[in-house]
C-alpha positions in Angstrom: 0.0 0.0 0.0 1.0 3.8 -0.3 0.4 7.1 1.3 -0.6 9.9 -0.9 3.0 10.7 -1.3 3.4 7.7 -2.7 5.2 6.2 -0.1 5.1 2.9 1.9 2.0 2.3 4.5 2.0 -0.8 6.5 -1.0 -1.9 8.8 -0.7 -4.2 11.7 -3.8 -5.5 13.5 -3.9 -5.9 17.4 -6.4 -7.6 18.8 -7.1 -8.4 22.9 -8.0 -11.9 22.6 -7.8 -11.9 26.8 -10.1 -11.1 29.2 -8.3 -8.0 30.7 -7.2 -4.5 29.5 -4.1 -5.3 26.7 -2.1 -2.0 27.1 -0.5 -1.3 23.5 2.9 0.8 23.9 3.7 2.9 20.1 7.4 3.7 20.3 10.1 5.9 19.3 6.6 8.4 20.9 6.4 6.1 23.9 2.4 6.5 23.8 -0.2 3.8 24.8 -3.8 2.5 24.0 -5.6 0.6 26.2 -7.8 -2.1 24.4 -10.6 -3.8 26.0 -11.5 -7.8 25.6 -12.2 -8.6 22.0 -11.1 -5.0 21.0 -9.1 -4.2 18.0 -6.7 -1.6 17.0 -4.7 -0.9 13.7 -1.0 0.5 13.9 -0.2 2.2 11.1 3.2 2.8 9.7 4.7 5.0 6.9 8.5 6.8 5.8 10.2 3.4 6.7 11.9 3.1 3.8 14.3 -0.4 3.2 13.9 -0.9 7.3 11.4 -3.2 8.6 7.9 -1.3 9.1 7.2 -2.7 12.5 8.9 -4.8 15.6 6.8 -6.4 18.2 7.7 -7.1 21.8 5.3 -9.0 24.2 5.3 -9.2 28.3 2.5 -9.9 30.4 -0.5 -7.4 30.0 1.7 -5.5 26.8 2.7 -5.6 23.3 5.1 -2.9 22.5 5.3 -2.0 18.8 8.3 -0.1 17.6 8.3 1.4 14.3 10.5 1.4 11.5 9.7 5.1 10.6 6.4 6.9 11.8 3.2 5.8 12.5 0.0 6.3 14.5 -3.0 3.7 16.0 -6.3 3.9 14.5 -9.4 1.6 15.2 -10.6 -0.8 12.3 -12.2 2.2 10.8 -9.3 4.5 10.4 -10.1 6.7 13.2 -7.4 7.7 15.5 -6.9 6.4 18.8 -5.8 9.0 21.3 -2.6 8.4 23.5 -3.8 7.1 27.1 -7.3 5.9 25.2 -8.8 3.6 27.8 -6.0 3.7 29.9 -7.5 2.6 33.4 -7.7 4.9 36.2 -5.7 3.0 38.5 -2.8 3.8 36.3 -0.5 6.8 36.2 1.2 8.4 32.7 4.9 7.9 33.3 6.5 10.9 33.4 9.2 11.3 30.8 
């Protein structure tokens, strides 16, 4: 797929297939998205060039995506998930 510069887009599915909140980390930005059971969410990634679009990491209650250029999470529709989207109250933004 490409942008309308013509470049690169890659799309990666997430999907919480558990039965708690699946915290979803987007880094170089360091931002996360909180996805409910059965929820999906689409990262989105462009100006990678030859480099791999994504890299995945898992631990416990996280998947940390680190992209190979830029990028941003949308739902299945395309719209944009804020940073901190569901993010539980019981958890504090890191300060950086």
């Amino acid at each position: 797929m490409t942008d309308a510069d013509g470049g690169s887009v890659a799309r990666m599915r997430v999907t919480n297939r558990g039965t708690d909140a699946l915290e979803l980390i987007l880094e170089p930005y360091g931002s996360d998205h909180w996805l409910r059971p059965g929820e999906t969410f689409v990262v989105v990634a462009y100006g990678f060039g030859d480099a791999d679009p994504f890299g995945v990491e898992h631990e416990p209650a996280v998947v940390t995506v680190h992209l190979g250029g830029h990028g941003h999470v949308t739902d299945v529709r395309g719209d944009g998930i804020a940073c901190a989207h569901g993010r539980p109250e019981t958890c504090e933004e890191t300060p950086v």
